[in-house]
ZAMARGU-4260 file (C-alpha; in steps of 0.2 Angstrom, whole numbers, plus 5000, padded with zeros to 4 digits):
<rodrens>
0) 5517/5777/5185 | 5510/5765/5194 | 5522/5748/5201 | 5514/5733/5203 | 5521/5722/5219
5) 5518/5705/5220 | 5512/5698/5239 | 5527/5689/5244 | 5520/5671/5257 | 5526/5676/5274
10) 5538/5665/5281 | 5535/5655/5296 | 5534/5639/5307 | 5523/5624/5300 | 5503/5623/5305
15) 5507/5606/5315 | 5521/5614/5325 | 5510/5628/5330 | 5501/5616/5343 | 5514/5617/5361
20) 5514/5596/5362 | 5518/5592/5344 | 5531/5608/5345 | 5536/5596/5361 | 5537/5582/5353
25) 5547/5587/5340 | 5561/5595/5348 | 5562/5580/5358 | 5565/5568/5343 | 5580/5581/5339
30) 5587/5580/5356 | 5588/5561/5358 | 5594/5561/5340 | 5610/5571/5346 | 5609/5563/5364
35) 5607/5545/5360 | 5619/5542/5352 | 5633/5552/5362 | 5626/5544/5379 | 5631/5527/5372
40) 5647/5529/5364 | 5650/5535/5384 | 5640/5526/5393 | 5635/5508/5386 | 5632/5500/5402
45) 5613/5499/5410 | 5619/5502/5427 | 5623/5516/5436 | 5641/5521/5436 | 5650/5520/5450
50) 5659/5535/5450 | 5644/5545/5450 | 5640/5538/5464 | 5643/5546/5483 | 5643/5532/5500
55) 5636/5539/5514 | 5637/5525/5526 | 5651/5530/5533 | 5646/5549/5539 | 5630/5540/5542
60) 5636/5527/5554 | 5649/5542/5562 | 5632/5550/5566 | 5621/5535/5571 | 5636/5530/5585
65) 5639/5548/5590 | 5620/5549/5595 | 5620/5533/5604 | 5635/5536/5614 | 5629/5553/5619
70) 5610/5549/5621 | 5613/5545/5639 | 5625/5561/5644 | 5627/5573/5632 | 5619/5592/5640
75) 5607/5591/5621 | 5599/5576/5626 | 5597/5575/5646 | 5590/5594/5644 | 5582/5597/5629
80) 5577/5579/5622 | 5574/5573/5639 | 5562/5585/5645 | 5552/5583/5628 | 5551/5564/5631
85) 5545/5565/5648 | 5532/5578/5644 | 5525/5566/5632 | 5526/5551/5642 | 5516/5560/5655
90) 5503/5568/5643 | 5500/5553/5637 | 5498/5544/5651 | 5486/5559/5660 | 5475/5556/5645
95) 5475/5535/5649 | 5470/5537/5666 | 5456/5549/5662 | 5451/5539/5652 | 5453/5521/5660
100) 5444/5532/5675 | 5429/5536/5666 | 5425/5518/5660 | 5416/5510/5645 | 5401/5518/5648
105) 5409/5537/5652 | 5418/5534/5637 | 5405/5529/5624 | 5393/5541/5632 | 5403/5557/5632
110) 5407/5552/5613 | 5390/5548/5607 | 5386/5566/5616 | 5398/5573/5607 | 5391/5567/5589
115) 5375/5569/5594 | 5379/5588/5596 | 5388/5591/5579 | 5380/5579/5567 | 5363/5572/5574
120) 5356/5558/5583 | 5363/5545/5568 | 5380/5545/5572 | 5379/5548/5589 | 5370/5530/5588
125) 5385/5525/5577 | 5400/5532/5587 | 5393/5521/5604 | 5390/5507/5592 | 5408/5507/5586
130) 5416/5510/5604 | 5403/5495/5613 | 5411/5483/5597 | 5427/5487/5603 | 5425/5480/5619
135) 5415/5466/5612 | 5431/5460/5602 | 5440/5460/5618 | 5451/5477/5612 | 5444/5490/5624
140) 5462/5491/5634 | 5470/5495/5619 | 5459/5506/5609 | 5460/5519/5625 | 5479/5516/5623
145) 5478/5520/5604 | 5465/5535/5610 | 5476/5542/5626 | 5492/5543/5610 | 5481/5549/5598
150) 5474/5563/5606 | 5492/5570/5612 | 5499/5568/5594 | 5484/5575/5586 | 5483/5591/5599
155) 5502/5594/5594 | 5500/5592/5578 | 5485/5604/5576 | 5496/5617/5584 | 5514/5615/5576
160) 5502/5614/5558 | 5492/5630/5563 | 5507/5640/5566 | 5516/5635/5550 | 5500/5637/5542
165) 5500/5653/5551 | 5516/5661/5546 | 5516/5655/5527 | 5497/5661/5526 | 5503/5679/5531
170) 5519/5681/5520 | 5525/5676/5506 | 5541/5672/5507 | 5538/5658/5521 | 5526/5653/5510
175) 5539/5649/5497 | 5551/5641/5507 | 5537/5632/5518 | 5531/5623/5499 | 5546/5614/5496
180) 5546/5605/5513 | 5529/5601/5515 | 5529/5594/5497 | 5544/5582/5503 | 5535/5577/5519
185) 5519/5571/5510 | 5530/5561/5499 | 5540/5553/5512 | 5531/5535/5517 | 5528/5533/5535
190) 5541/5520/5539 | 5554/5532/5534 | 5548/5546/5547 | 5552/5532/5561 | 5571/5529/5561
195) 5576/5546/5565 | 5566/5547/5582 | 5570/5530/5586 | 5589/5533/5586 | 5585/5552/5595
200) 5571/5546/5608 | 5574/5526/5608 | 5561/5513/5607 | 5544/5519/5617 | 5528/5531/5616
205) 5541/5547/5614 | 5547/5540/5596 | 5531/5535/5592 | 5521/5553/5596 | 5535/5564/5588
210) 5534/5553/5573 | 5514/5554/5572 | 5519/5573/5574 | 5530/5576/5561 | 5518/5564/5547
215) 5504/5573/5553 | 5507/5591/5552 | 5509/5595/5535 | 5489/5594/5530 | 5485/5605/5543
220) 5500/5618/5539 | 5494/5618/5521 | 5474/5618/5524 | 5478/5633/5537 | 5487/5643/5524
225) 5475/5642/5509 | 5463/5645/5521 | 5470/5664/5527 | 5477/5666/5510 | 5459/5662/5501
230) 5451/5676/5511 | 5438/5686/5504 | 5445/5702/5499 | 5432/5712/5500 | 5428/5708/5518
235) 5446/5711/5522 | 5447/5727/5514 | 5431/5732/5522 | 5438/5727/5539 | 5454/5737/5534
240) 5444/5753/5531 | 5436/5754/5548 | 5455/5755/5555 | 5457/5738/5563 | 5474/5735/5565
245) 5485/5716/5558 | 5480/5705/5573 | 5463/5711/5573 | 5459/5707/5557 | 5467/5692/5558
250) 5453/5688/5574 | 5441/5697/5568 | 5437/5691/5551 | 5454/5682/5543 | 5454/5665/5554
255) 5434/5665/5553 | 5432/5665/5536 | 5445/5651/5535 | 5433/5640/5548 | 5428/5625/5538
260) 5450/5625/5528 | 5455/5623/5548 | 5443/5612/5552 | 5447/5600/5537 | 5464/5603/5541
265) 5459/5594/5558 | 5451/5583/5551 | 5464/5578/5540 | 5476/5578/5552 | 5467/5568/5563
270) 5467/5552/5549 | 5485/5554/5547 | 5489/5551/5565 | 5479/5538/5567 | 5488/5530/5552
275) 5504/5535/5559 | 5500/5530/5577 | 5497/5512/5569 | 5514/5510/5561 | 5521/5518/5574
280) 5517/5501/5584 | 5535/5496/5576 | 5542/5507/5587 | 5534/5504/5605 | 5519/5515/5603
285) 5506/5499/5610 | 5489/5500/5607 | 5479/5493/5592 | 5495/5495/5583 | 5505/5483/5593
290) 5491/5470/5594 | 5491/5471/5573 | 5510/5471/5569 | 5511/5454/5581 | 5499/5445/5574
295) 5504/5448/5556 | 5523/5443/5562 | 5515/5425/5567 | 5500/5427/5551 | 5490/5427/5565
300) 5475/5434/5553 | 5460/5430/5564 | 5470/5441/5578 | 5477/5454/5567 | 5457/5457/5561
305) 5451/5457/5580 | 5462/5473/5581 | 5461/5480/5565 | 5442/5481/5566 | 5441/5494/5578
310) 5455/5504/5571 | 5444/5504/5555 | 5428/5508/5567 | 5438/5520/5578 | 5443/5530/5560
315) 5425/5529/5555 | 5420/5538/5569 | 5433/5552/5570 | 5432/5555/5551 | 5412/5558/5552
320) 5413/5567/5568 | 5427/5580/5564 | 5419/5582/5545 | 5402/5584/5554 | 5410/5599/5563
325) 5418/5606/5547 | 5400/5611/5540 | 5391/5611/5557 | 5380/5627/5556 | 5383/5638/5572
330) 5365/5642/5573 | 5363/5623/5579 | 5377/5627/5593 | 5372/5632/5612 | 5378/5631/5626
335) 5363/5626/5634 | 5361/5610/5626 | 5381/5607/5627 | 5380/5608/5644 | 5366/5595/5645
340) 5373/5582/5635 | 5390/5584/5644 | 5381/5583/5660 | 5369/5566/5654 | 5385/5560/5648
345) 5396/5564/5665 | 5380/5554/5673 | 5383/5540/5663 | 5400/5540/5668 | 5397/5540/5688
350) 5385/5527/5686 | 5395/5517/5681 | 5409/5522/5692 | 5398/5518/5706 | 5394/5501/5699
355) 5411/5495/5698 | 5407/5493/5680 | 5423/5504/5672 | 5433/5492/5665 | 5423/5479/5650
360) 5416/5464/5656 | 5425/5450/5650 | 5410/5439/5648 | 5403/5451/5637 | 5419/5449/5625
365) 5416/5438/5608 | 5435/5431/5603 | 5433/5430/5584 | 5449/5425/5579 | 5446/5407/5580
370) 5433/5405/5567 | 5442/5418/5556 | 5457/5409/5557 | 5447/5391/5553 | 5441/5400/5538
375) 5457/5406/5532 | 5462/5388/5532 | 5450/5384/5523 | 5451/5399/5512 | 5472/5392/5513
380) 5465/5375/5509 | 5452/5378/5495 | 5455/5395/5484 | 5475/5396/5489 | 5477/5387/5475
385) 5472/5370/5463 | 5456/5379/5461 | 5448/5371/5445 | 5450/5384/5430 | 5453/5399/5438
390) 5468/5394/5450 | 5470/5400/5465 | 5474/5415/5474 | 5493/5409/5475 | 5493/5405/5456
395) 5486/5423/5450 | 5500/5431/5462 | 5514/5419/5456 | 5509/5424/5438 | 5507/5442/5441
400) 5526/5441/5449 | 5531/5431/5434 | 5522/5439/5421 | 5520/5457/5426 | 5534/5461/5439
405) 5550/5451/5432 | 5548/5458/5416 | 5545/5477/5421 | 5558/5475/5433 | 5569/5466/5423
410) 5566/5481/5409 | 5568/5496/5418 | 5584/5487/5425 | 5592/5482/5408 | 5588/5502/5400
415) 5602/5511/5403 | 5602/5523/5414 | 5604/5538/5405 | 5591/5533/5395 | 5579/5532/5410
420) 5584/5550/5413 | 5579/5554/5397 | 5561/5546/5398 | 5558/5555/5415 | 5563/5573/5407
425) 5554/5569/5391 | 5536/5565/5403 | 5539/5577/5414 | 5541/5590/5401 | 5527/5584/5392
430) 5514/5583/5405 | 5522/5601/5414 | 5536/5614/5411 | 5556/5615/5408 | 5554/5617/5428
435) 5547/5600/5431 | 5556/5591/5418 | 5573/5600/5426 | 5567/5595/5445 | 5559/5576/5440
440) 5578/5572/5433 | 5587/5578/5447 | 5577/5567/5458 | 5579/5554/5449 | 5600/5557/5447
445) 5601/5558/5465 | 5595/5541/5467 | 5608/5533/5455 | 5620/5545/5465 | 5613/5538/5481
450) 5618/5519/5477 | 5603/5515/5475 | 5597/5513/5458 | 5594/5494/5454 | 5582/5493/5471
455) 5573/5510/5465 | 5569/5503/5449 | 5563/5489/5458 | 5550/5499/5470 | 5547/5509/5452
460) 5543/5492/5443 | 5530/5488/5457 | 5522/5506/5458 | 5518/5506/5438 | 5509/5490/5439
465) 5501/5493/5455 | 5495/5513/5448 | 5491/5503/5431 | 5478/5491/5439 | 5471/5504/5450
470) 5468/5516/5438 | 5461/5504/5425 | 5450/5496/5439 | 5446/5515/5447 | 5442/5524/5428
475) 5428/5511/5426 | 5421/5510/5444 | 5421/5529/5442 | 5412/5530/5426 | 5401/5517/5433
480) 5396/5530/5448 | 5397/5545/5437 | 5384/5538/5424 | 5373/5530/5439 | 5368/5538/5455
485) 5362/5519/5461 | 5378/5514/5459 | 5387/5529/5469 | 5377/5526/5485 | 5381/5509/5483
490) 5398/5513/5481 | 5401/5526/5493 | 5399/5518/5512 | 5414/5507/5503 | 5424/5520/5498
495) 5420/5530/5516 | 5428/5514/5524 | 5443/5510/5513 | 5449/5528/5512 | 5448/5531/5532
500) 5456/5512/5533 | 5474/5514/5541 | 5489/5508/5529 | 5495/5495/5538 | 5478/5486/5538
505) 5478/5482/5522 | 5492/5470/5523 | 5480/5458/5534 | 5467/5449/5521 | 5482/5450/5505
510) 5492/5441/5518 | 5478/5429/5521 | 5474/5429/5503 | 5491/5429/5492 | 5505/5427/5507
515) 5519/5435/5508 | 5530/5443/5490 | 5530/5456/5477 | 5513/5452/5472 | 5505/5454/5488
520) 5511/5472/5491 | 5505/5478/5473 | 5486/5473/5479 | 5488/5480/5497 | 5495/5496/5486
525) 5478/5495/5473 | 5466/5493/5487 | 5472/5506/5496 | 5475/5517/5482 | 5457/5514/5474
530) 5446/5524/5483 | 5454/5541/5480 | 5453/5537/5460 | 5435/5532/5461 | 5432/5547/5470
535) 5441/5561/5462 | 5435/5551/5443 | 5417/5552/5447 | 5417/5570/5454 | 5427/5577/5439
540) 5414/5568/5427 | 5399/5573/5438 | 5407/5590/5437 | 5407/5594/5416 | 5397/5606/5411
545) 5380/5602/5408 | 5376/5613/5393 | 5388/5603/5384 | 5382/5586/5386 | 5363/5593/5383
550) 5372/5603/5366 | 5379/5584/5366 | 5363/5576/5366 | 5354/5586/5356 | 5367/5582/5341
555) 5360/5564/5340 | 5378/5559/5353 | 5373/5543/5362 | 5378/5538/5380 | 5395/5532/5373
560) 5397/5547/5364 | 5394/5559/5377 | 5407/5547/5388 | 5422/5548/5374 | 5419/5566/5367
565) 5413/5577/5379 | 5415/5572/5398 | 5432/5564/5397 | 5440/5577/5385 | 5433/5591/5398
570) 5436/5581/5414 | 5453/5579/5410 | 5462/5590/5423 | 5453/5579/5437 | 5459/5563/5428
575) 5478/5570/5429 | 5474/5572/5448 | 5467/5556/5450 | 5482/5547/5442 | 5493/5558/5453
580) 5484/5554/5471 | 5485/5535/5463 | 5504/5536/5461 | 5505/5546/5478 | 5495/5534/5488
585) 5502/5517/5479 | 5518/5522/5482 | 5515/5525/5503 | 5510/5507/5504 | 5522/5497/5493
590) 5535/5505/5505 | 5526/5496/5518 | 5526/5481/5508 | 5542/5479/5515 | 5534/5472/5529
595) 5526/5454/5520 | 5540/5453/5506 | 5540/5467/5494 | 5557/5470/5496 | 5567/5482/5487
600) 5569/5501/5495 | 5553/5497/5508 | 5563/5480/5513 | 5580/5492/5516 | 5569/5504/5525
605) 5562/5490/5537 | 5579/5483/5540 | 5586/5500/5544 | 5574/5500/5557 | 5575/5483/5565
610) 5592/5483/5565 | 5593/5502/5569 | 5607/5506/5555 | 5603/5525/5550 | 5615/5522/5534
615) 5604/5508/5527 | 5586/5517/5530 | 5590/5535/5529 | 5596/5533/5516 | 5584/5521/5508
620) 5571/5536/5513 | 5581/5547/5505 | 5580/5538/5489 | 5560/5534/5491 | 5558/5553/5493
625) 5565/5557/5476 | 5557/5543/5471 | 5541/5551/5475 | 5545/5568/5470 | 5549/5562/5453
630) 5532/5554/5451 | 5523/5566/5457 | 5530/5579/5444 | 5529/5567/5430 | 5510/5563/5435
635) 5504/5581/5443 | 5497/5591/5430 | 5501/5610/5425 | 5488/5618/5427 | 5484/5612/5445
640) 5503/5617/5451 | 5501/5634/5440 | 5485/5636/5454 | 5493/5631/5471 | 5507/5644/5465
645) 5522/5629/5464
</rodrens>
């Protein structure tokens, strides 16, 4: 007898929750159903309670005086410290009378001969071009100061990066406990790595190298380690089969094949310390630094751009050189025609020794500061504001603090802060994992733990607009260069000098153009920001696939088409990076909007400094630290962290 059973449906989850984001989304609707509700029957306030909260002034302050009572006797300063400081002090001033002894001419010479031998005759005419306009603006003393410190921050950098690189490139495990640090160093703004040294080392060149140091290191630890990590396999096995023993094949073939990640390791670390060694000027280092950071105290603009100029040129020309020597073929090297470009140079240099000609001419210097400064009264005077229509340059920043600013503040102030957290965790696990929701939250609690949650809220308020006007300014500038080679040459010597332009520059024209506020340190933060979107935008586009666009167009999909469907959908994982570098990057210089009335965390961290109260700034960089770590989880996408292994 035969039995007839029916097909019973199989039982299972809906089609729609099947797709991870919506199975996201719905579990998030459930949890702030259950949360909500709780959170405000038990918390109804906005702020941040103050039992959850922890003051560290006081073990802070303990600290600070115990440090400057024993910086003049204690056995840890006179000799450990103290030997470090003078061995700076003298380095760097070995390096200024070499160089002071060669002269203008020894100087430019032996650079051009150097870019000449590692990229061509082009830049070798543009590195003595740059160093001859430094003396022209009268700067030629202080550019070798800023050179002398740069090159002793750089060389230790290079070598406290390559060992860290080093060990985590060779195991594991320092690889692992390396990541976090390094992660929280490039999110730490510059001004917060000052205060530290300053209350250790005091005011002087000592501070200001250490500093440079510790901001500098991190790319080349990083770069060094995905370089010996990245190694061909099959030429280290090969290696390994022909008996060589650890440190031979790291010689032999591991360090080589990581030649061009070390030399852009330099490189990076390079633009870092110039960076640093700028805003470093705070703290005694001299140089072009010094010369910037008093003229914008006095909006002395016309003297601040005579010194910001050849900070930009001096950049330029260590960027192109050191990136020349990155892809530099070795076929081209020689000793032969080193040695004769050295030796022309060196004969550049005793000619002019023997001539009395080593230090500039001072007839030969051009003082631009008067006519830039007329200008920026008239600028002050004519576009500052009651321009006809439009308004002026004061108007669009007043309404962009009334309109924009107040009111994001003002919200992200009045939601309560459990609600805040909430948001955060919600992005974070949206865009990532339970991982990077549980780790964006925690950095956000300690903040609110910290005491500083209204002020953080305040920088946060300034970073979203500032990241939302770069990003809508850099997606259009980048599709403009993706869909038009003429426009990306146009675009790129631009982009080349605002991304090797030092932070603290910026502050100059927006000063000049906007004075001093709120407003003012959110365009310093988009103009600084913008390259690094335009960049990464185009190159993502320029990088889709090209059988689907031609499979595009051969659908009938027009220009726009091809745009919205097929090179934004797959150029997606470069977007998420460029929104992250954006967040990154606009956070670093609203910190330093501190400087020209930002206020906030970047003003507590400038007062800390100035007044030399480790309670105020440390822990005002404490707070930007977490600050930047939660942005950087919500905004960096999975698939990019899943592939540096965090």
């Amino acid at each position: 007898m035969a039995t007839v059973s029916a097909a019973l449906p199989r039982t299972g989850i809906p089609g729609f929750l099947k797709h991870r984001a919506t199975a996201k989304l719905a579990l998030l609707a459930v949890a702030a159903a259950v949360l909500v509700p709780l959170a405000n029957a038990r918390w109804a306030s906005g702020t941040w309670p103050d039992a959850l909260t922890v003051d560290l002034s006081e073990p802070l302050g303990r600290a600070s005086d115990w440090i400057i009572d024993n910086r003049d006797g204690h056995p840890l300063f006179l000799y450990f410290f103290g030997h470090i400081s003078n061995a700076v002090v003298l380095s760097v001033r070995a390096v200024y009378l070499v160089l002071l002894a060669a002269g203008w001419a020894g100087v430019t010479a032996v650079s051009a001969a150097v870019a000449w031998r590692v990229a061509g005759v082009r830049l070798a005419l543009g590195t003595a071009v740059a160093f001859l306009a430094c003396g022209l603006l009268g700067m030629w003393i202080p550019t070798m100061q800023t050179l002398a410190l740069m090159v002793i921050a750089v060389a230790a950098s290079v070598v406290v990066g390559a060992v860290l690189g080093l060990a985590a490139g060779l195991s594991d495990r320092t690889h692992r406990a390396l990541r976090p640090v390094l992660d929280t160093m490039q999110v730490l703004p510059a001004f917060a790595y000052l205060l530290p040294v300053v209350l250790v080392f005091g005011i002087g060149v000592p501070a200001a190298v250490l500093a440079t140091v510790v901001y500098a290191a991190p790319p080349m630890a990083r770069l060094t380690a995905l370089g010996l990590r990245d190694a061909d396999r099959g030429v280290m096995e090969a290696v390994a089969s022909l008996g060589a023993t650890g440190p031979q094949r790291l010689l032999t073939a591991r360090i080589p094949l990581a030649r061009k990640e070390l030399l852009l390791g330099v490189n990076q670390t390079i633009m870092m310390a110039l960076s640093m060694a700028v805003i470093a000027s705070v703290i005694g280092a001299g140089g072009l630094g010094d010369r910037v950071y008093q003229a914008l105290a006095s909006v002395d603009v016309g003297a601040a751009l005579a010194a910001g100029i050849p900070i930009v040129l001096l950049a330029v020309v260590l960027d192109r050189v050191t990136g020349a020597a990155a892809a530099l073929d070795d076929s081209r090297g020689g000793a032969t025609r080193w040695a004769l470009a050295l030796l022309a140079a060196v004969a550049v240099a005793l000619a002019g020794r023997f001539t009395g000609r080593l230090e500039w001419p001072e007839p030969w210097a051009v003082n631009i500061a008067e006519p830039v400064n007329r200008a920026v009264d008239w600028m002050t005077a004519h576009l500052y504001s009651g321009v006809p229509y439009i308004g002026g340059t004061a108007d669009w920043a007043g309404h962009f603090t009334t309109w924009v600013l107040d009111p994001l503040r003002d919200g992200l102030q009045w939601l309560p802060w459990w609600s805040v957290l909430l948001i955060v965790a919600a992005l974070a696990w949206l865009i990532g994992t339970w991982r990077t929701a549980l780790t964006a939250v925690l950095a956000m609690a300690a903040i609110g733990v910290l005491g500083l949650w209204n002020p953080s809220l305040d920088t946060l308020s300034q970073v979203l607009a500032a990241v939302a006007v770069t990003l809508v300014l850099g997606f259009a500038t980048g599709v403009a260069a993706a869909r038009s080679a003429r426009v990306e040459r146009l675009l790129r010597p631009v982009l080349d000098v605002f991304q090797t332009m030092p932070q603290f520059v910026y502050l100059i024209p927006v000063v000049a153009l906007f004075g001093v506020g709120r407003a003012p340190a959110v365009a310093a933060a988009v103009v600084y920001a913008l390259p690094a979107v335009v960049r990464i935008t185009t190159q993502g586009l320029r990088s889709v696939d090209p059988a689907a666009l031609e499979s595009a167009r051969s659908l009938g999909a027009g220009s726009g088409q091809q745009l919205r469907q097929v090179q934004l959908p797959l150029a997606r994982p470069a977007l998420l990076l460029a929104v992250n570098q954006g967040v990154v990057l606009v956070l670093a210089v609203v910190i330093i909007g501190g400087l020209v009335g930002g206020g906030a965390l970047g003003y507590d961290v400038v007062f800390g400094l100035a007044q030399g109260d480790l309670a105020t700034g440390l822990v005002a960089g404490a707070a930007i630290v977490c600050l930047g770590l939660m942005l950087d989880r919500v905004t960096q996408p999975t698939q990019r962290r899943a592939k540096e292994g965090a």
